[in-house]
Residue, then its C-alpha position, 0 to 999 in steps of 0.5 A: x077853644x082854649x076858654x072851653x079847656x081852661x073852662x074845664x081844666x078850672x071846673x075839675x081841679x075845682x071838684x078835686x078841691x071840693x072832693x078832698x076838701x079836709x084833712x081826714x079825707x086826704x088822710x083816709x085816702x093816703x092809706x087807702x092802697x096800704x095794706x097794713x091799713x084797714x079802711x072803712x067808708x060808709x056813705x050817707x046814702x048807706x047810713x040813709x038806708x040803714x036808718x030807713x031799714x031800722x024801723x022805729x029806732x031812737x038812732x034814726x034821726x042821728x044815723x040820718x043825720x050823718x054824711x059819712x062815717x070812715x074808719x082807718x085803724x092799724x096794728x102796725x107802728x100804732x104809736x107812730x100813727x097815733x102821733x102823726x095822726x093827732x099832728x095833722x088834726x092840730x095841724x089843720x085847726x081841729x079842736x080839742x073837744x075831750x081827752x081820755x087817758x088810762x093806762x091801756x088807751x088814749x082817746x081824742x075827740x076833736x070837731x070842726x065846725x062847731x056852733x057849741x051844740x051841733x059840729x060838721x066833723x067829729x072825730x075819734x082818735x084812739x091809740x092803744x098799745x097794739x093798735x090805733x082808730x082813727x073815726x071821722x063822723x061828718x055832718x049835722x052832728x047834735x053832740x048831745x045825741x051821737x053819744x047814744x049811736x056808740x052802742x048801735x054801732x058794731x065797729x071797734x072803737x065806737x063804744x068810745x062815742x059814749x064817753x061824751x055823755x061824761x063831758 
């Protein structure tokens, strides 16, 4: 009886493992209860059935593509979270794939699992002065096509995606 217990006791912690396996989804779900915190999570099989519903669109195959999106923005302290946000992404070996800079915003584009065309996680850090985005993308994701997905997407800070096709 205790080989079952330990046996199953292995088998979650496991799952709880694998479930929070990067650092953005222990982030997200850190400020998940906060209510200065807007989250959202939007899940492969929504993205699956928005690119189904779509019909003949160019996005398609890159929506399709996607595991999940998930968005966490904030209006308060935005420069403290844009820190700590951009931190825990160095922390964690995220690499710095592009940076914009002006006077009104920064923009942070970060991958994990890069083979030099295709990443697993692309991530958009965008900290204003009255507020900061932090956009994760993960899965099969072609660098040179999610540039096109920013115009489709009616989610703020998405139009920063378009700033790739200038790297």
């Amino acid at each position: 009886m205790k080989k079952i217990q330990f046996l199953i006791l292995f088998l979650f912690t496991g799952m709880t493992l694998i479930a929070q396996n990067n650092v953005i989804d222990r982030y997200f779900t850190s400020y998940m209860d906060d209510d200065d915190f807007t989250v959202v999570s939007i899940s492969g099989k929504m993205l699956d059935m928005i690119s189904k519903d779509e019909g003949d669109n160019e996005n398609d195959d890159i929506i399709s593509s996607l595991k999940s999106i998930n968005i966490l923005t904030t209006e308060k302290a935005p420069t403290d979270f844009y820190n700590l946000a951009k931190s825990k992404l160095y922390d964690n070996k995220y690499e710095e794939l592009m940076k914009v800079k002006d006077k009104d915003s920064n923009v942070l584009f970060m991958v994990k699992g890069s083979d030099g065309k295709k990443v697993n996680e692309l991530v958009l850090l965008i900290g204003e002065k009255d507020s900061t985005v932090l956009m994760s993308f993960t899965g099969d994701i072609m660098l040179d096509k999610i540039s096109k997905l920013g115009k489709s997407l009616n989610i703020e800070g998405a139009d920063n995606l378009e700033k790739l096709d200038e790297k």
